[in-house]
C-alpha positions in Angstrom: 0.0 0.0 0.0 1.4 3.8 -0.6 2.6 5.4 2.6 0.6 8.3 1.2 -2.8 7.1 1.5 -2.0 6.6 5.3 -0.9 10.2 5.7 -3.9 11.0 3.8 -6.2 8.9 6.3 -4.8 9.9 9.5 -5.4 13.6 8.3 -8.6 13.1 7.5 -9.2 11.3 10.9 -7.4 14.6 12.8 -10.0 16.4 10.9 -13.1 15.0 11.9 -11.9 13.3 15.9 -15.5 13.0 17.0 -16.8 11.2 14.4 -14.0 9.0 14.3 -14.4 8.4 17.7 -17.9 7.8 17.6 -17.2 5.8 14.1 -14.5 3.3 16.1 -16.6 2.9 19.1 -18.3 -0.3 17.6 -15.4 -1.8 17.1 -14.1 -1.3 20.8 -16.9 -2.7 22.2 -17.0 -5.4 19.7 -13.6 -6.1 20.8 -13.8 -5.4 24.3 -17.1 -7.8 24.0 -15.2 -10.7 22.9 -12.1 -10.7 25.5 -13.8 -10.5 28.4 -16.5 -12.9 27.8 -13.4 -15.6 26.4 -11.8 -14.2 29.6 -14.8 -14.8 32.0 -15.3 -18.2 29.8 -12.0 -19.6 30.2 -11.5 -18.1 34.1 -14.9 -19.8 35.4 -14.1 -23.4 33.7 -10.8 -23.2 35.3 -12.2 -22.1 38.1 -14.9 -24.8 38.0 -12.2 -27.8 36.9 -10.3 -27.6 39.8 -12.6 -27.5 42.2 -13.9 -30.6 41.1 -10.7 -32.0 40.3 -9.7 -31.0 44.0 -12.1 -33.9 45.1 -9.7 -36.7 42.8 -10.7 -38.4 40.3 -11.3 -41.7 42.0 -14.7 -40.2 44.0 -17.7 -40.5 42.9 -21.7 -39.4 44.5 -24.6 -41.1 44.8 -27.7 -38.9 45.0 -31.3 -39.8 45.6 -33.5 -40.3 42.2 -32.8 -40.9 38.7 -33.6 -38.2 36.2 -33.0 -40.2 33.3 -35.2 -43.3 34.8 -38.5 -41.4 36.2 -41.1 -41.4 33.9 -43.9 -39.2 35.6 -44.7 -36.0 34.9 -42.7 -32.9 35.1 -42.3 -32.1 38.9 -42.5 -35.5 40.2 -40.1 -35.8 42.9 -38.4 -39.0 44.0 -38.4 -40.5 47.5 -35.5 -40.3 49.4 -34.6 -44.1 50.0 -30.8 -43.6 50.8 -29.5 -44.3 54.3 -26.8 -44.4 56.6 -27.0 -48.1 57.2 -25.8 -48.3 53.1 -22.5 -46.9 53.9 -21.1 -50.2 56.1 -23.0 -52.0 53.6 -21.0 -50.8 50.5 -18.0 -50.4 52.0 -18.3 -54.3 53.2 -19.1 -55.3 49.6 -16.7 -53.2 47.5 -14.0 -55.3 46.1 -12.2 -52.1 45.4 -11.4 -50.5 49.0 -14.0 -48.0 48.8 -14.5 -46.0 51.3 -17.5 -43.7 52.0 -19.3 -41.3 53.9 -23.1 -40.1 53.9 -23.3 -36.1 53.9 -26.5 -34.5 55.5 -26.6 -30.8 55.1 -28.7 -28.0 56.2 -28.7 -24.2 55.4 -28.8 -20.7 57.3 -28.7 -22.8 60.5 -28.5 -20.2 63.3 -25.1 -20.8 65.3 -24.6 -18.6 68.9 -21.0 -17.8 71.0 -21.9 -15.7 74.1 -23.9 -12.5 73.3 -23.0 -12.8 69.2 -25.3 -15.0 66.7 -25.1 -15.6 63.1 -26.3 -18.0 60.2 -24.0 -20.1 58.7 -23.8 -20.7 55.5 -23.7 -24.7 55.7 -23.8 -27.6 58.2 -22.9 -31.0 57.8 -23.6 -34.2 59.0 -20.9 -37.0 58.1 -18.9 -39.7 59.3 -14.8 -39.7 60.3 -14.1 -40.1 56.5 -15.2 -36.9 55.5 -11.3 -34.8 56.0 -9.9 -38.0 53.7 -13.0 -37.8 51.2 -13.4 -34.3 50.7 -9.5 -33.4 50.7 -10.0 -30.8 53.2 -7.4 -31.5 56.4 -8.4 -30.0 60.1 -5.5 -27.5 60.4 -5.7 -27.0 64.0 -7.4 -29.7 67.2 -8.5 -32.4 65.5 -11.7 -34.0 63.4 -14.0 -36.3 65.2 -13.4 -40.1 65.1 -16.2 -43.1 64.8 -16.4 -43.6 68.3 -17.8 -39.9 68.3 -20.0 -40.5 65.5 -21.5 -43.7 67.4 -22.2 -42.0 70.6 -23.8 -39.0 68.9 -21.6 -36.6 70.6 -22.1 -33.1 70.7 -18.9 -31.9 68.9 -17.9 -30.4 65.8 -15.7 -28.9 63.9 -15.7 -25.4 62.1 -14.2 -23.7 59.1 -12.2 -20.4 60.0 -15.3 -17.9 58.7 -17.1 -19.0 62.1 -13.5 -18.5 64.1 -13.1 -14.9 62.6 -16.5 -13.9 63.5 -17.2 -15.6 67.2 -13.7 -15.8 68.2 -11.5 -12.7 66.7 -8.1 -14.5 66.6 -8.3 -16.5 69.4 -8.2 -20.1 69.6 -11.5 -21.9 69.4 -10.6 -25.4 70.0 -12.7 -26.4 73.6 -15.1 -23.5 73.6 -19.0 -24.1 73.6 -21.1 -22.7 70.9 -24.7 -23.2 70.3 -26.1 -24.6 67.0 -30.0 -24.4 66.8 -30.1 -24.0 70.5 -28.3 -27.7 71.1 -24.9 -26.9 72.8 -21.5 -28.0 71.0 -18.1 -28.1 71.7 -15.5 -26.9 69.0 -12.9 -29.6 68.5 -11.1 -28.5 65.4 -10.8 -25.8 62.8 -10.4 -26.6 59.0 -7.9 -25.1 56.7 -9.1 -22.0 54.6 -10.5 -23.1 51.1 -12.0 -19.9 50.2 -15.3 -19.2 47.9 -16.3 -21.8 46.0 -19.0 -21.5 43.1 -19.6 -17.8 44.7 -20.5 -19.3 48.2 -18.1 -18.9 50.8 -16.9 -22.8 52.0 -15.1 -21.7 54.9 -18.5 -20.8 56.6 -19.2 -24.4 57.8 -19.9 -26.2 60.9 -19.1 -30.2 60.6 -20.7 -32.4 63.4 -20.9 -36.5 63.0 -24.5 -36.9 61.2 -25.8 -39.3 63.9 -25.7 -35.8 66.1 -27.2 -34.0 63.1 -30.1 -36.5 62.8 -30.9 -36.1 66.8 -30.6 -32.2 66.7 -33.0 -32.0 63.6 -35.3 -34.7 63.8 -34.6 -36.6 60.6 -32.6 -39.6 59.4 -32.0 -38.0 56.1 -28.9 -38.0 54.2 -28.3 -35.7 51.0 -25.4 -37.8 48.8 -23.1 -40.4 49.8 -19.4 -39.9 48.5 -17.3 -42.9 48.1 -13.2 -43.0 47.3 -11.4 -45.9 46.2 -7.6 -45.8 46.4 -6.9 -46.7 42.2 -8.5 -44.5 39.6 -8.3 -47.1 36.8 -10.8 -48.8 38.8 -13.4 -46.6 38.8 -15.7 -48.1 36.3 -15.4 -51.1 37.9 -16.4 -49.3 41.2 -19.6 -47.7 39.7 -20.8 -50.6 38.3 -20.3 -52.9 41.4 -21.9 -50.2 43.6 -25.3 -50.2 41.2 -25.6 -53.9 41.7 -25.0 -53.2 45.5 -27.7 -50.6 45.5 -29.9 -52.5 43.3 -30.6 -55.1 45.7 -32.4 -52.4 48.1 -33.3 -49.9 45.8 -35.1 -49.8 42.7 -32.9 -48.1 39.5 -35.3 -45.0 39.9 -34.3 -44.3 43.1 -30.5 -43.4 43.1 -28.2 -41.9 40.4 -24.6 -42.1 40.6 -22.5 -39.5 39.1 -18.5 -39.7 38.7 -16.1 -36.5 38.9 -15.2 -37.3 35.1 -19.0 -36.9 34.4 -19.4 -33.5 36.2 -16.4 -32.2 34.1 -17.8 -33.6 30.9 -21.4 -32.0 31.6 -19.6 -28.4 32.6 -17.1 -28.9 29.3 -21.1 -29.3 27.3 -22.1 -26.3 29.2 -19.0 -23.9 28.7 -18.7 -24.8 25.2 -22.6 -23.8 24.3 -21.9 -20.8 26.5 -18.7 -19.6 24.4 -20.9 -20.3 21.2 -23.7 -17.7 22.7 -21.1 -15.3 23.8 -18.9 -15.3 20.7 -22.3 -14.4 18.9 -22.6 -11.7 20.9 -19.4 -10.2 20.5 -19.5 -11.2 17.1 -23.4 -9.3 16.3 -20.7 -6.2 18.6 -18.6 -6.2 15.8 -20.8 -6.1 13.2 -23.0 -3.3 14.1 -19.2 -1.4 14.7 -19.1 -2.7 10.7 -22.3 -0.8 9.8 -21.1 2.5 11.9 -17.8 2.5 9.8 -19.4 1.6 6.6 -22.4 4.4 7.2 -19.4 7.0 8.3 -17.5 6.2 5.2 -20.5 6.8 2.5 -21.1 9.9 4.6 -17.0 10.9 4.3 -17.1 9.9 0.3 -20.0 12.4 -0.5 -18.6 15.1 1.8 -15.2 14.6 -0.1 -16.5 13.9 -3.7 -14.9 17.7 -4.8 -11.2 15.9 -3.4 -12.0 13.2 -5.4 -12.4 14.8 -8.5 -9.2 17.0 -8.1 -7.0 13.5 -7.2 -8.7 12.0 -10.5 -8.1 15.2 -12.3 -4.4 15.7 -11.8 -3.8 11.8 -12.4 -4.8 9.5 -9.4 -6.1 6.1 -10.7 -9.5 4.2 -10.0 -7.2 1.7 -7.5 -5.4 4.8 -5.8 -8.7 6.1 -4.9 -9.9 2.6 -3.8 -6.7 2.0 -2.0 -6.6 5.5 -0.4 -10.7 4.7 1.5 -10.1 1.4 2.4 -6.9 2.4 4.2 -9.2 4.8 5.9 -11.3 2.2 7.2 -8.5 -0.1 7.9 -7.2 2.7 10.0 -10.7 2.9 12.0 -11.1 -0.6 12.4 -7.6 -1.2 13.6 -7.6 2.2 15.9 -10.8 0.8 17.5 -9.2 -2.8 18.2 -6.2 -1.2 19.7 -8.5 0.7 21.8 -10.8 -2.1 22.7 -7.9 -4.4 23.4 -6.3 -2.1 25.9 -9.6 -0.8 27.9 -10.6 -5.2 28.1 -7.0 -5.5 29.8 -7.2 -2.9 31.8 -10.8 -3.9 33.2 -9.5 -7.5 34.0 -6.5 -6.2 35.9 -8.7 -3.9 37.9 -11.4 -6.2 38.4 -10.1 -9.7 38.1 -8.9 -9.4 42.0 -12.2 -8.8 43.2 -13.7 -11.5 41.5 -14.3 -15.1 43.0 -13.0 -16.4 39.9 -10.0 -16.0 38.0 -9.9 -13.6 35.2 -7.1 -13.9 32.9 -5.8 -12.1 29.1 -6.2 -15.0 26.7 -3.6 -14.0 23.8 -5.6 -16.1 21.0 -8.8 -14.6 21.9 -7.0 -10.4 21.8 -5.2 -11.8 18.1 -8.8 -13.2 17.5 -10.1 -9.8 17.9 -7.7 -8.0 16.3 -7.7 -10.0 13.2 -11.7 -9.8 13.3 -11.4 -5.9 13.9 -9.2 -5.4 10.7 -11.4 -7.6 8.5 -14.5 -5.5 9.5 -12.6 -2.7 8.7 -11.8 -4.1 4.9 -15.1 -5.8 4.3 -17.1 -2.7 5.6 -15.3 0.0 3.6 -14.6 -1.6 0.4 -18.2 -0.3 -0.8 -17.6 3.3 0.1 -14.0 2.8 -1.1 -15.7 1.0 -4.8 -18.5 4.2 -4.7 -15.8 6.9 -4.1 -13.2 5.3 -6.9 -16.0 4.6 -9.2 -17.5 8.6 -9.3 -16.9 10.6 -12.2 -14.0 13.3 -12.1 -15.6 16.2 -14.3 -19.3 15.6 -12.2 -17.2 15.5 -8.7 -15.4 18.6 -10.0 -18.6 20.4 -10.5 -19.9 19.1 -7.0 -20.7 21.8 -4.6 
């Protein structure tokens, strides 16, 4: 391309800094549009993957009723038939060491230290097996053992969101709280996991379930998590625990689901969700395509007097051409420049506040750029055709 064409453009953008601000602001948000939502993508299945990764890949759940068995209408709910007694029962039958633990949880259950109350977010009723299970060690006292669970003892263990607020720094490990009015005695603190999935895990209160079952009246249990110590086994697992089941149970009444299986179902979901958003961003871009294209027919009729002096002193039908595409190449890529920068600077400022990570993707800013300079081309080559194609002797008599 001649050098002079760019001089020409960036003169003729000086000239007019409004409008090619307002002409390039499609394109920023365009671009702007699809960084952030690859970045928010790409942040949240990371996110997502290692939490569930964080569990292993040798667990797997077993939830009361089967979706893909229950024929009744929609809203038919299915009976909760799963209970404790099945834990020694499948851990007695596994031929694979697994090892399990029932989960019953309650929310907002209002907990009490002295004179301050609050709701926490979670409690949980499980066995000895949960610290082992769930990955999650006891960093300070210790976690309750099966003599505990048992005798239905009145202890428990808490994450450090109920420390921070009861206990201000001191240590907890001995004191009584009160948890729906029953009294408890704090026996060990978790480590800190932080948010997960927006909810903050750390505001927890574990107790052995047979406690939880006297305090609220119910022999209920949510899931039942099982671990076996060889990965290349779980199919084996999963399939010997259905047969287990099955002689109890009917196949309507339980559904098992494997941590390969979760990732698989959130893969299916983030990949219809990048399709949506890249439509979006992509529709962005394409209305930014219509601004420059509308801009430039307006530019080519305001300039059709320049046109016919460049034709009249010798310019060619490709160095007109040549000189308005460049202009709209120069928009285009202007507003992609922009767009890139303001997207990076948004995700450094807000990324930290975020519960997920946010993160540049290169591909996804050299996606956009390319996409940005390809509007610009295919948007201004009919203004560029419309100004090359006008007559010089009409455009010189143009007023």
């Amino acid at each position: 391309m001649n050098l002079e064409n760019f001089s020409v453009s960036f003169t003729s953008l000086k000239a007019n800094k409004m409008r090619s601000l307002l002409t390039t602001l499609g394109i920023i948000i365009g671009v702007m549009s699809i960084i952030l939502l690859v970045s928010i993508v790409a942040g949240t299945q990371d996110y997502i993957e290692n939490e569930i990764k964080a569990l292993g890949t040798n667990t797997f759940m077993i939830a009361p009723g089967n979706n893909e068995e229950m024929h009744g209408p929609p809203g038919t709910f299915a009976i909760n038939k799963l209970k404790v007694s099945q834990i020694d029962l499948l851990e007695a039958r596994s031929s694979y060491g697994a090892k399990a633990m029932p989960a019953y949880m309650n929310m907002g259950v209002l907990v009490k230290y002295k004179n301050k109350s609050t709701n926490t977010s979670i409690l949980v009723g499980t066995n000895e097996r949960f610290p082992d299970l769930r990955n999650w060690p006891v960093e300070t006292g210790k976690f309750f053992r099966s003599d505990d669970v048992n005798s239905s003892r009145k202890v428990c263990v808490v994450g450090p969101t109920i420390v921070n607020n009861f206990f201000r720094g001191a240590s907890p490990i001995g004191k009584e709280i009160y948890v729906s009015g029953k009294k408890f005695t704090i026996i060990g603190v978790f480590v800190k996991k932080g948010k997960s999935f927006g909810q903050d895990s750390d505001d927890l209160i574990v107790m052995p379930i047979t406690t939880a079952h006297d305090m609220s009246g119910t022999t209920t249990i949510n899931q039942i998590m099982l671990k076996i110590p060889d990965p290349k086994n779980m199919d084996k697992a999963v399939a010997e625990t259905k047969r287990i089941l099955l002689k109890e149970m009917d196949k309507e009444d339980f559904s098992i689901t494997t941590q390969a299986e979760l990732l698989g179902m959130f893969k299916t979901f983030a990949d219809v969700l990048s399709v949506v958003m890249g439509c979006v961003a992509g529709i962005s871009l394409f209305v930014g395509g219509i601004g420059i294209m509308n801009i430039m027919l307006v530019t080519v009729k305001e300039r059709t007097r320049e046109i016919g002096i460049r034709k009249a002193v010798g310019a060619s039908f490709g160095d007109i051409l040549e000189q308005f595409i460049v202009e709209s190449i120069v928009v285009a890529v202007a507003g992609g420049l922009v767009g890139i920068l303001l997207a990076s600077l948004m995700i450094l400022a807000v990324g930290p506040f975020l519960s997920f990570p946010l993160k540049v993707s290169i591909p996804s800013v050299i996606i956009a750029f390319v996409f940005s300079s390809l509007t610009g081309i295919f948007f201004g080559t009919y203004p560029a055709l419309k100004a090359a194609k006008i007559d010089p002797i009409i455009a010189l008599r143009y007023e």
